[in-house]
N, CA and C of each residue as an Amber inpcrd file, in Angstrom:
protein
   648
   5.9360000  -1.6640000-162.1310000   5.1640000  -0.4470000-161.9140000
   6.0300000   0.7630000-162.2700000   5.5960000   1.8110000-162.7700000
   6.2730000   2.9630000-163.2880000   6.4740000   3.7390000-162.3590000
   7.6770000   4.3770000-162.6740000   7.8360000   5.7870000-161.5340000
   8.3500000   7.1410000-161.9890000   7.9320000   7.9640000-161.5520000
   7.4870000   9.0890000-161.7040000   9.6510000   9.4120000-161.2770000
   9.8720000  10.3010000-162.0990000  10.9370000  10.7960000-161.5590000
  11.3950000  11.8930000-160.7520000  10.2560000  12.7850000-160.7580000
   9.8350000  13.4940000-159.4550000   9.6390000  13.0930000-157.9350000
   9.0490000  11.8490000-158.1940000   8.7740000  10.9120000-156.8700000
  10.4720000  10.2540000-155.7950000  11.2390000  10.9700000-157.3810000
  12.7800000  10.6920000-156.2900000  13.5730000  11.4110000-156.1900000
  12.6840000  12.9630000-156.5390000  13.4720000  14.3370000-156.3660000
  14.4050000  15.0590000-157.6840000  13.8880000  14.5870000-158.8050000
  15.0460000  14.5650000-159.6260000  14.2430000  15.9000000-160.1760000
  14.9010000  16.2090000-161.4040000  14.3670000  17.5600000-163.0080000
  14.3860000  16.9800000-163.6560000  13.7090000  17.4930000-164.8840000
  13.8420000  17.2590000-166.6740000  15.3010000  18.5610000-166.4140000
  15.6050000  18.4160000-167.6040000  16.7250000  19.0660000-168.5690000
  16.1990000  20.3900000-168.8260000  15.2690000  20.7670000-168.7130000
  14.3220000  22.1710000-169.5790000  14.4000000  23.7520000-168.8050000
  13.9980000  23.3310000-167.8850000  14.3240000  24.5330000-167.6400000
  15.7150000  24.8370000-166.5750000  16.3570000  23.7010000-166.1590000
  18.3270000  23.6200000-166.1310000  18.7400000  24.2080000-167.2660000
  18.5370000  23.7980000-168.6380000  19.1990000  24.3750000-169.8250000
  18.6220000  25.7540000-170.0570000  17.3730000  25.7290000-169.8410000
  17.0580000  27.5120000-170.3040000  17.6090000  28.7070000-169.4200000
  18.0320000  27.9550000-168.0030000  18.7910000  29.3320000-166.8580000
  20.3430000  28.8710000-167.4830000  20.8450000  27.8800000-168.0050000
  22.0780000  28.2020000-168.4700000  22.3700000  28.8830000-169.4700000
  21.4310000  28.7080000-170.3490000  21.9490000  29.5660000-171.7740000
  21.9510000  30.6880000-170.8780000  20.5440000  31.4270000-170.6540000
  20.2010000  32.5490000-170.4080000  21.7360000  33.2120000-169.0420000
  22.2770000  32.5200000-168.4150000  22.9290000  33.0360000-167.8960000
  24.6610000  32.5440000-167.7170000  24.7020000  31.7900000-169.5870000
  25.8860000  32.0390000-169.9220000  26.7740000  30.8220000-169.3970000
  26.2640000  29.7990000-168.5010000  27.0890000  28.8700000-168.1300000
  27.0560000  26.9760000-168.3980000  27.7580000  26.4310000-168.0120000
  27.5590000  25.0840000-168.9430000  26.9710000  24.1570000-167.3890000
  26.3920000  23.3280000-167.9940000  25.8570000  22.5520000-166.8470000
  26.5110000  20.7640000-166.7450000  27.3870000  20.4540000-165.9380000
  28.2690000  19.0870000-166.5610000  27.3040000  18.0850000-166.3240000
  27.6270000  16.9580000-167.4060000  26.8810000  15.8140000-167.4610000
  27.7230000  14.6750000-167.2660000  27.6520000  13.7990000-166.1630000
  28.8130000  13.0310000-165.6950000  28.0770000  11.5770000-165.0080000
  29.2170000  10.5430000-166.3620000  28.3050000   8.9160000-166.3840000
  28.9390000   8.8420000-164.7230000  27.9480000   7.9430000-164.4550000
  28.7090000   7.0940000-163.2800000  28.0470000   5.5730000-163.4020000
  28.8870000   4.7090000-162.5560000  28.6560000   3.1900000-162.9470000
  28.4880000   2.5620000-161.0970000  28.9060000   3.6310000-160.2080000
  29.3190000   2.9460000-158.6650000  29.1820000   4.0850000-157.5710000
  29.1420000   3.3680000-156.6050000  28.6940000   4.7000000-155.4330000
  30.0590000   5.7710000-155.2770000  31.2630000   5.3410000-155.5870000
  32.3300000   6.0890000-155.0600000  31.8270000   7.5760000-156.1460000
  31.8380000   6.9020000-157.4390000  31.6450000   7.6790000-158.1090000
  30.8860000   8.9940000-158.2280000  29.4720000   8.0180000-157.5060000
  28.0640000   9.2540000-157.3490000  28.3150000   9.8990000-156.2280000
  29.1650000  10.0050000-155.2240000  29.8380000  10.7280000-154.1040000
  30.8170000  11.7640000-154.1890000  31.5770000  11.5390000-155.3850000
  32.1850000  12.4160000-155.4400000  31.4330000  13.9070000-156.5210000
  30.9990000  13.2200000-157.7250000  30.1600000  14.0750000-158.5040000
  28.7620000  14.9500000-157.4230000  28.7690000  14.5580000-156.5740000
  27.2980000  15.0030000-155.8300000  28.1800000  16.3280000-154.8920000
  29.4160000  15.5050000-154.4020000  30.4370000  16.5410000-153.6430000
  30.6850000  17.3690000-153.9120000  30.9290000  17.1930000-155.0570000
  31.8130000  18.5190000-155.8920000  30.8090000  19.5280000-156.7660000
  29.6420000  19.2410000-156.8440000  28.5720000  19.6930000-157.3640000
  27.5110000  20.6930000-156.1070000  28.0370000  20.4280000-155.3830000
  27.6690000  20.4080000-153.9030000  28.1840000  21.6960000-153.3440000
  29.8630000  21.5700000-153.5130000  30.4360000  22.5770000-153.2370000
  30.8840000  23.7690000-154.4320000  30.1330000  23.2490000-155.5450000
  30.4440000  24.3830000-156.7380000  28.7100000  24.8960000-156.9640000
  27.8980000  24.6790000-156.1290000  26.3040000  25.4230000-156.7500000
  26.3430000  24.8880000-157.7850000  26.5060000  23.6330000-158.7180000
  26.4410000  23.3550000-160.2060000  25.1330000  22.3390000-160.0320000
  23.9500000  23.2360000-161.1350000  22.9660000  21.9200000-161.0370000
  23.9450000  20.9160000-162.2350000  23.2100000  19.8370000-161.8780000
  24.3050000  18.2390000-162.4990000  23.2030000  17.7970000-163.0590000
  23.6150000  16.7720000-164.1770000  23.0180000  15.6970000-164.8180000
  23.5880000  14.3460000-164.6190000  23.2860000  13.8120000-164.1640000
  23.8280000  12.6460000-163.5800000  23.3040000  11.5260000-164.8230000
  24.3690000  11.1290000-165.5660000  23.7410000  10.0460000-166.7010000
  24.5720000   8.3460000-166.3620000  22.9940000   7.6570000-166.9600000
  23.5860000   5.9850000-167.3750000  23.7540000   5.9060000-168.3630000
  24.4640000   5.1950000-168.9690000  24.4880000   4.4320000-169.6100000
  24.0690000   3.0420000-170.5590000  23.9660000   2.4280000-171.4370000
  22.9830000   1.1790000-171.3440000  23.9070000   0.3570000-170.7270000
  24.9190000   0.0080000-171.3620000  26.1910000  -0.6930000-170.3300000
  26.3900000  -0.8080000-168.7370000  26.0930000   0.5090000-168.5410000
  26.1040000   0.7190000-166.8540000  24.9060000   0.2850000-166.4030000
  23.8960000   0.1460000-166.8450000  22.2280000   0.2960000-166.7280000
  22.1950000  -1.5370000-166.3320000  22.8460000  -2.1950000-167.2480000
  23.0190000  -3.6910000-167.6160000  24.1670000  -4.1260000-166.1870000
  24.8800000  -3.1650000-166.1860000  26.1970000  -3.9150000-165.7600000
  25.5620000  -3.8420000-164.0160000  25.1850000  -2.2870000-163.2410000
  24.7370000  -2.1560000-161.9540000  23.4060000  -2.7640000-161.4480000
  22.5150000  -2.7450000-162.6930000  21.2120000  -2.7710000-162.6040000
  20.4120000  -2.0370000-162.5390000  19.4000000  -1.8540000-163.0840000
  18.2940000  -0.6970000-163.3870000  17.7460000  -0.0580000-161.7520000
  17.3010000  -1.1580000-160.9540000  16.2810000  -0.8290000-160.1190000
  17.6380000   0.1930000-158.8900000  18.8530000  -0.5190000-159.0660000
  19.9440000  -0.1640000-158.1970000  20.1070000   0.7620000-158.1650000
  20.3800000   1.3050000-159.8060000  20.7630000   2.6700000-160.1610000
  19.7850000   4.2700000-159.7620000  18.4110000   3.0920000-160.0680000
  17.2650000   4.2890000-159.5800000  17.5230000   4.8900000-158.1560000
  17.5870000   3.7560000-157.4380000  17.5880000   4.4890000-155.9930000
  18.8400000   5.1940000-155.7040000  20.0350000   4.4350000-156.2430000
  21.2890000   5.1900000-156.2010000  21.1740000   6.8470000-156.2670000
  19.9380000   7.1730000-157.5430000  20.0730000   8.8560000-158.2630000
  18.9560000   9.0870000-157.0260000  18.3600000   7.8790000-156.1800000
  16.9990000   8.9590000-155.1900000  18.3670000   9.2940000-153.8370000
  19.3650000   8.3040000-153.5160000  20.0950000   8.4360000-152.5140000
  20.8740000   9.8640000-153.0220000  21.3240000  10.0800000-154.9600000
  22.3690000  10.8930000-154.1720000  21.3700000  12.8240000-154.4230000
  20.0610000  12.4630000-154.3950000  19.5630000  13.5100000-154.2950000
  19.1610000  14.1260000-152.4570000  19.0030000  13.1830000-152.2760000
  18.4450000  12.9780000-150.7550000  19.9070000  13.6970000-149.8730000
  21.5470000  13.0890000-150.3690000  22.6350000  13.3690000-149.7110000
  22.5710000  15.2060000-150.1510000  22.4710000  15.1560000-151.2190000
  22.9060000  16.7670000-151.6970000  21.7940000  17.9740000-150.9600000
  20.6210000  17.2520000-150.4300000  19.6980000  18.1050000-149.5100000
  20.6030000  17.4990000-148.2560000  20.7140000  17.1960000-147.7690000
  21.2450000  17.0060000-146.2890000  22.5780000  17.5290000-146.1570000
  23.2580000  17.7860000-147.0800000  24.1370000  18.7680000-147.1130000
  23.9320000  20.1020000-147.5990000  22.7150000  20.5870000-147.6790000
  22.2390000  21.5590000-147.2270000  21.9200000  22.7540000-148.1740000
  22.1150000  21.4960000-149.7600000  22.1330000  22.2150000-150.9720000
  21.0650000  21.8010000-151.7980000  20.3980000  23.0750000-152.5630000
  19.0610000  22.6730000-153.1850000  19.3240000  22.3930000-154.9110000
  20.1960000  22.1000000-155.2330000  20.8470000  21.9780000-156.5270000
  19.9820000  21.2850000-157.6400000  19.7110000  21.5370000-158.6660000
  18.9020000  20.7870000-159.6080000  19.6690000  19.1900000-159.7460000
  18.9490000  17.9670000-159.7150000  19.5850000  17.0300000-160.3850000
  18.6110000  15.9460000-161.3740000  19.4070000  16.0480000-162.3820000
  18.7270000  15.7510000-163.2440000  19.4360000  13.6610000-163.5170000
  18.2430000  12.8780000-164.1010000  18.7180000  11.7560000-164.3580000
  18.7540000  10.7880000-165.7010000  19.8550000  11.0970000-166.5670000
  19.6740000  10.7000000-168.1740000  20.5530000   9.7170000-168.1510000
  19.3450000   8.8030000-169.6140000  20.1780000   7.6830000-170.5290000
  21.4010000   8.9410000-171.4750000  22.1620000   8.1580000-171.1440000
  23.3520000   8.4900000-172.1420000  23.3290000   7.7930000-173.5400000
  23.3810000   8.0230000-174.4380000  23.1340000   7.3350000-175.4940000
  22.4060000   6.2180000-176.1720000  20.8480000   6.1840000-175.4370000
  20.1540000   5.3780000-176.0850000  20.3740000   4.7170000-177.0780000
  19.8430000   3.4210000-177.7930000  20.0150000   3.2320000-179.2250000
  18.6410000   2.8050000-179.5650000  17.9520000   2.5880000-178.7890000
  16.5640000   1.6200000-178.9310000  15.6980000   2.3660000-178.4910000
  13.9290000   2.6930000-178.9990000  13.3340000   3.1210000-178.3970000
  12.4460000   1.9790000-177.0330000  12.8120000   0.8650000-177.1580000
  12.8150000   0.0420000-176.0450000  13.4880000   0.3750000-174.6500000
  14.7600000   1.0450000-175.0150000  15.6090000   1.3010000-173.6430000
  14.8820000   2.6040000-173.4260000  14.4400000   3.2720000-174.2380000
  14.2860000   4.8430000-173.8670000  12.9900000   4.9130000-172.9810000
  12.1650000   3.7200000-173.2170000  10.7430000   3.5590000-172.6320000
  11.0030000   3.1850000-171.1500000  12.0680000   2.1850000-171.3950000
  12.2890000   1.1410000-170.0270000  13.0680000   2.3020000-168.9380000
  13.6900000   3.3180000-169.4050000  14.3750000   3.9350000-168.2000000
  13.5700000   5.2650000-167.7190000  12.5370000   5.7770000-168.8880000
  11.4540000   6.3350000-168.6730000  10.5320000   5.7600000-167.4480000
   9.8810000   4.8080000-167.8470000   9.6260000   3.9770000-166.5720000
   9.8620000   3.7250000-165.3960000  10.9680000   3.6000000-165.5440000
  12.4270000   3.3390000-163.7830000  12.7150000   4.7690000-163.4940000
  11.7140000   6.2530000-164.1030000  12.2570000   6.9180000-163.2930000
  13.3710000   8.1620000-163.8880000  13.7690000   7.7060000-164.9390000
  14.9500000   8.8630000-165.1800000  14.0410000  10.3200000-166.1990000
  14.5980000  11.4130000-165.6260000  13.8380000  12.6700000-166.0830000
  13.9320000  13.0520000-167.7370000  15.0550000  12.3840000-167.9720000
  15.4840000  12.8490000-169.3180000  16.3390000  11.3890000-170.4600000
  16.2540000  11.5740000-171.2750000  16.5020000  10.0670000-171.8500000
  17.5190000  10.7860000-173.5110000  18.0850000  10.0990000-173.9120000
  18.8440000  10.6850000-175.2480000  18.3820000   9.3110000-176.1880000
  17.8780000   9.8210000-177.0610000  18.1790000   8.6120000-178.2910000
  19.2480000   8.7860000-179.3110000  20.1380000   8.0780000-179.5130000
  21.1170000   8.3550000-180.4510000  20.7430000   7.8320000-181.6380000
  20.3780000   8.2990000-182.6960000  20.1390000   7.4070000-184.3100000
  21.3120000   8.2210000-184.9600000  22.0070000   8.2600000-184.5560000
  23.0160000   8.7920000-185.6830000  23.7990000   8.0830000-186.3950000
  23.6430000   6.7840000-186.2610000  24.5450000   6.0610000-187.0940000
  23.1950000   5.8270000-188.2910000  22.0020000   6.1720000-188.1480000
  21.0880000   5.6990000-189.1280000  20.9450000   6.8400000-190.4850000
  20.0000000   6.7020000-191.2050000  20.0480000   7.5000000-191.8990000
  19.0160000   8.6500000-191.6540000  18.8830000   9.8300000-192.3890000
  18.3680000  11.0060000-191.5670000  16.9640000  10.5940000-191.0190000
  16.2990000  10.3840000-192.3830000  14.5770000  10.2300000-192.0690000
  14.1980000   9.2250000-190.9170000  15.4780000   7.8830000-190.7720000
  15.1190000   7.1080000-189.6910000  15.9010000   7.4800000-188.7810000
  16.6380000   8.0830000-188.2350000  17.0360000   8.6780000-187.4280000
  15.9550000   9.9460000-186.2720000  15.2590000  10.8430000-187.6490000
  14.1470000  11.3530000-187.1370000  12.8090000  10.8350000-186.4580000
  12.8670000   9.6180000-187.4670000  11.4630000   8.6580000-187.3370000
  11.6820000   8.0600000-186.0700000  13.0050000   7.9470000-185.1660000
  13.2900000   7.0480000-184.1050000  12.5990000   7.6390000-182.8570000
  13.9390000   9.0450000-183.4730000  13.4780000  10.1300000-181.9180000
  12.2430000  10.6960000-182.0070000  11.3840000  11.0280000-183.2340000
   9.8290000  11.7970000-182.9070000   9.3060000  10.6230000-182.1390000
   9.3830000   9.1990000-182.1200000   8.6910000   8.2620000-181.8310000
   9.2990000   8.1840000-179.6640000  10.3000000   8.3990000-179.8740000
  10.4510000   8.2200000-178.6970000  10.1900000  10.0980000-177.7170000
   9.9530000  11.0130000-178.4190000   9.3980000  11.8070000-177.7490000
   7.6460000  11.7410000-177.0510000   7.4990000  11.2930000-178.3270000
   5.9400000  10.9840000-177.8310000   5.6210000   9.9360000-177.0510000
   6.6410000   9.4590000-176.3080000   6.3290000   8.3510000-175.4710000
   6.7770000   9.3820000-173.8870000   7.6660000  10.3510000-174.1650000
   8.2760000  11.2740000-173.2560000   7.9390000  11.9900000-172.6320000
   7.0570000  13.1020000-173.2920000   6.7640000  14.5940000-173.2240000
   5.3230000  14.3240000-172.7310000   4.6320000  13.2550000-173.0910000
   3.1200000  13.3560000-172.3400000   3.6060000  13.0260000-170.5470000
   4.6030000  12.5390000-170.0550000   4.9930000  12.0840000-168.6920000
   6.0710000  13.0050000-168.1350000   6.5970000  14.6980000-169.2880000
   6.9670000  15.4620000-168.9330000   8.3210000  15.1680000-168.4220000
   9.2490000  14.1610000-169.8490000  10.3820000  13.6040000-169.5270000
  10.9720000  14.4700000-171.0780000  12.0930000  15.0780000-170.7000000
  13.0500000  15.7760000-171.7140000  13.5900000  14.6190000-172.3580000
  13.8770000  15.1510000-173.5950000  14.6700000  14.3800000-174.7940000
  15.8480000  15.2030000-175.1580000  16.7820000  14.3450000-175.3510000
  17.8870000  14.7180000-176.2680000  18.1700000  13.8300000-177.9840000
  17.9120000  14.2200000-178.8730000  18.4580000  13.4710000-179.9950000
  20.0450000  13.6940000-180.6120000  20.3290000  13.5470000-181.7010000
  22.0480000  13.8320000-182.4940000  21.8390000  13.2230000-183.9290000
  22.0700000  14.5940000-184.5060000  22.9990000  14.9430000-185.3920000
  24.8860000  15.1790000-185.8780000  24.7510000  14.2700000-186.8220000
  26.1390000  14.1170000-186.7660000  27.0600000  13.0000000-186.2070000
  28.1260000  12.5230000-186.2820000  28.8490000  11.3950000-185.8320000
  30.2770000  12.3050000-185.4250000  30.6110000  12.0150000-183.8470000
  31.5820000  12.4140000-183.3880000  32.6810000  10.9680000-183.6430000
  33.6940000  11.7010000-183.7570000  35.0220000  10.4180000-184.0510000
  35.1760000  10.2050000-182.4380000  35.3840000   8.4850000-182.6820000
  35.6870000   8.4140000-180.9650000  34.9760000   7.2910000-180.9310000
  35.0730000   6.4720000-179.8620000  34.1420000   5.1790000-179.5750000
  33.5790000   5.4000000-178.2580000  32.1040000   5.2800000-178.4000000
  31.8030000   5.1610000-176.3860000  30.2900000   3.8240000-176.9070000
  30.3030000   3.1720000-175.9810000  28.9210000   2.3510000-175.7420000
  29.5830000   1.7820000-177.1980000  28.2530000   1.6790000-178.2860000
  28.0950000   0.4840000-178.9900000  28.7150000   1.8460000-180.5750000
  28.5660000   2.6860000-180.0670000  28.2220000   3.8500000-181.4020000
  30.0930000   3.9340000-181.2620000  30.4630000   3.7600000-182.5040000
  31.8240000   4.0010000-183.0360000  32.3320000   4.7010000-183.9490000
  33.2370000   5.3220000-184.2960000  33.6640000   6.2320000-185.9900000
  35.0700000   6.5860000-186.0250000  35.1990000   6.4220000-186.7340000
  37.1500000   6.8800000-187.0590000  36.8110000   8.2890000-187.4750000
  35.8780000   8.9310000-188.0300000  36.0150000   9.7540000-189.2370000
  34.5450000  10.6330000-188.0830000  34.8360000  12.0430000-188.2300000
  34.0500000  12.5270000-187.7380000  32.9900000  13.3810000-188.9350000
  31.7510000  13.5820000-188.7150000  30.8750000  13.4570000-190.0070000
  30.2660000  15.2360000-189.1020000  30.6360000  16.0960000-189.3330000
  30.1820000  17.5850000-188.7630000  28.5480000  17.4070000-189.2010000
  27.7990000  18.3830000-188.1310000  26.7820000  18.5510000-187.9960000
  26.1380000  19.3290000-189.0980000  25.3350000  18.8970000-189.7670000
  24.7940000  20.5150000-191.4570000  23.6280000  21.5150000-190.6210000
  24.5690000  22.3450000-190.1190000  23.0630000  23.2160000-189.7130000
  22.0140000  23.0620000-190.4940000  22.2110000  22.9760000-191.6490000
  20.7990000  23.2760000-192.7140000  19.6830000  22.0000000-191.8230000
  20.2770000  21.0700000-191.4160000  19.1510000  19.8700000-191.2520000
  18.7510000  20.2650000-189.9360000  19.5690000  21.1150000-189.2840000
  18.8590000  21.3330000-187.4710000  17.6620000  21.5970000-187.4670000
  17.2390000  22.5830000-188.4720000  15.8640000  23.3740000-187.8060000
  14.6970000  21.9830000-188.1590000  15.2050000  21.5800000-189.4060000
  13.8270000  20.6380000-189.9360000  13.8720000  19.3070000-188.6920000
  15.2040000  18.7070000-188.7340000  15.2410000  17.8880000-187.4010000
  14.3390000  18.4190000-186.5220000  14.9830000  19.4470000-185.8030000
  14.2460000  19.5790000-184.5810000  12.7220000  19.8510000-184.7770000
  12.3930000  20.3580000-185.9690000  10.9650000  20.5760000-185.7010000
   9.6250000  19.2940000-186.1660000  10.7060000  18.3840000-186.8270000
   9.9990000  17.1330000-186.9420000  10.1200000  16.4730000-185.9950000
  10.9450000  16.0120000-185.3490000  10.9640000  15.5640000-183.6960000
  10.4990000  16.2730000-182.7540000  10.0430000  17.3540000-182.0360000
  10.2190000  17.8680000-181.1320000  10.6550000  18.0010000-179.7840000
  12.4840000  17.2410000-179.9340000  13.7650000  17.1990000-179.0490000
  13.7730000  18.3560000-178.2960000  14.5240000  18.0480000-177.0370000
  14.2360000  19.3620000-176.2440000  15.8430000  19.8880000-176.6740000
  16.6360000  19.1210000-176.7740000  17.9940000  19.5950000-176.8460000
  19.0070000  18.5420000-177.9320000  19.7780000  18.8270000-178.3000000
  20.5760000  18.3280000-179.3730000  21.7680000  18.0740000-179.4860000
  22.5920000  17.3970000-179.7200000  23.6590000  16.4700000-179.3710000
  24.5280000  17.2050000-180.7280000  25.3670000  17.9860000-180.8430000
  26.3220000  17.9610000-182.5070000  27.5220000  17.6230000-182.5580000
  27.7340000  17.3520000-183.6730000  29.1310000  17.0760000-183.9580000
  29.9050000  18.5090000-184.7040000  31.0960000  18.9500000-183.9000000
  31.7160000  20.0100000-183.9950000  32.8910000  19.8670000-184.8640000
  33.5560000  18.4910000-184.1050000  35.1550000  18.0380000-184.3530000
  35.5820000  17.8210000-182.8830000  34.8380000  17.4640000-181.9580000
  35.4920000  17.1720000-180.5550000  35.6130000  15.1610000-180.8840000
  35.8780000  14.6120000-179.9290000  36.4630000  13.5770000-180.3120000
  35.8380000  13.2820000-179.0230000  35.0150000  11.7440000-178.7220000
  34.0330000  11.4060000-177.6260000  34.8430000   9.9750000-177.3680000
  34.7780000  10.0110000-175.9580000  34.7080000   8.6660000-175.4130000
  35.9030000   8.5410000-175.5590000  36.6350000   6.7940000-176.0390000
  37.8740000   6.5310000-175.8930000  38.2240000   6.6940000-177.0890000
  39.7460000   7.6110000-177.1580000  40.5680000   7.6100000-178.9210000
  41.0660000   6.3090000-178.9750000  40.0900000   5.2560000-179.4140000
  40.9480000   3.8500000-179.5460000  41.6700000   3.6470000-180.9990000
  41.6540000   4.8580000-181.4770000  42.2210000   4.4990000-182.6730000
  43.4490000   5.8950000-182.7530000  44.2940000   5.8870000-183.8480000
  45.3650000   6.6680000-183.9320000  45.4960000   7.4940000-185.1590000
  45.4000000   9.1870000-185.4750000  45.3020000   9.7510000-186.5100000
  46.7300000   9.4350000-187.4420000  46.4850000   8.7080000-188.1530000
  47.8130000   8.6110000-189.1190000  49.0020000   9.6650000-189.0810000
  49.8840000   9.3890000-189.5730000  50.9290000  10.4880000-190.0510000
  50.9360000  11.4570000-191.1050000  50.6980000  12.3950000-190.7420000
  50.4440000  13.5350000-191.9450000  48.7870000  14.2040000-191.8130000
  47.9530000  12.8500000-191.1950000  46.8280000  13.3020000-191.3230000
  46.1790000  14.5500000-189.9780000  45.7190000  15.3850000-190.3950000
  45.3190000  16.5380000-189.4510000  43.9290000  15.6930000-188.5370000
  44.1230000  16.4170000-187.3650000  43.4860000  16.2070000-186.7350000
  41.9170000  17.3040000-186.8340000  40.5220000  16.8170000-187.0950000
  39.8430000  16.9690000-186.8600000  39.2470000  18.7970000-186.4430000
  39.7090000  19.9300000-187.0080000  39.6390000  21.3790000-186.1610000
  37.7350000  21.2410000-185.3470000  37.8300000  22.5130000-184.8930000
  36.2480000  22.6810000-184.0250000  36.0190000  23.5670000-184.5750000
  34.6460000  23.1930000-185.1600000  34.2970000  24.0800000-185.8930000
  33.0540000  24.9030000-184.7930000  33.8210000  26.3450000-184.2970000
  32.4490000  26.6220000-183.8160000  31.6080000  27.6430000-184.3780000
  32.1220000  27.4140000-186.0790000  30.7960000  28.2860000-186.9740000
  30.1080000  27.3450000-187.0510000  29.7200000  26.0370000-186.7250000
  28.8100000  25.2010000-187.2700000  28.1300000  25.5480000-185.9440000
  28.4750000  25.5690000-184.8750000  27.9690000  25.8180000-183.4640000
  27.2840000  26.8360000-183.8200000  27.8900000  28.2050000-183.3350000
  26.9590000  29.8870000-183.7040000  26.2460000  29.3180000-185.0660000
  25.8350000  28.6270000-186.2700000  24.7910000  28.5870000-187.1820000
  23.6780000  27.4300000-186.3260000  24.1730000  26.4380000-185.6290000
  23.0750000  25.5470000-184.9240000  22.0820000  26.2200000-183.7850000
  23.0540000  27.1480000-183.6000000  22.6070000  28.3750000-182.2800000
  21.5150000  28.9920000-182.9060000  21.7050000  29.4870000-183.9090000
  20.5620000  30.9100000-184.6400000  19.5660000  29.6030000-184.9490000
């Protein structure tokens, strides 16, 4: 049976992200896999006024269990009111790859879901996430898609070589999908550096003109 992610106190992403732009501050998004974990992120979120995004993983999703995890995000909403704070909390897949997982955690409850096609090519990459919005936005669940390949390994998605984001493709992306928010590649480096930049070879700069052009 499906559940409503409201029904366990949670947000979409939408209007958390529109009071941050609008007032200049970043909102952290932090995996957890175990209760110590969701105790301390709820704590410290708790005592900083920070609305949170509390994300799974598919790994974590597999490894804790789906139904576990749900109640886990209804327990640590329930703790952060009893400590006496009305804080937004929001509950996302971290890096989807399937529009199967994106349905299944839709279902169980989570407000916001990411599909990652970035290892695909553009048009199916687009074709993934418009498909998994429209499974989203009629049940008033935020999307995140990505552009670009960050160097770094996390989950199943890997790269030595970081592939920067082409503003030119943002606007048409986003307006053929209709993603609520967007994932880029700058030159930051994700997940674990399991690999080692050669000798001589430069490391990766941040580009944040590609940022201010994804912005406009």
């Amino acid at each position: 049976m499906a559940v409503n992610y409201r029904d366990l106190g949670l947000v979409n992403t939408r209007d958390m992200f529109a009071r941050a732009m609008k007032g200049k501050y970043a909102v952290p998004a932090y995996n957890f896999n175990n209760m110590e974990q969701l105790q301390a992120i709820i704590t410290g979120c708790v005592e900083c006024s920070s609305p949170v995004i509390l994300q799974i993983s598919k790994g974590a999703r597999q490894y804790a269990n789906q139904t576990l995890l749900r109640y886990m995000a209804q327990g640590a909403v329930q703790m952060a009111r009893e400590m006496g704070s009305q804080i937004p909390i929001a509950l996302h897949l971290d890096h989807g790859d399937t529009y199967e997982l994106a349905v299944s955690c839709i279902d169980y409850g989570f407000s916001s879901v990411m599909i990652d096609g970035s290892s695909l090519p553009y048009e199916e990459n687009a074709a993934l996430t418009k498909k998994v919005v429209e499974y989203a936005h009629p049940r008033d669940v935020t999307v995140e898609g990505e552009l670009g390949v960050l160097a770094g390994i996390e989950e199943h998605v890997s790269s030595e070589v970081t592939h920067y984001t082409r503003p030119e493709e943002v606007q048409d992306f986003v307006g053929k999908t209709g993603v609520d928010s967007l994932a880029i590649s700058i030159g930051t480096s994700h997940g674990a550096y399991k690999f080692k930049v050669k000798p001589g070879q430069p490391i990766p700069p941040l580009r944040f003109d590609i940022l201010e052009e994804v912005e406009k």
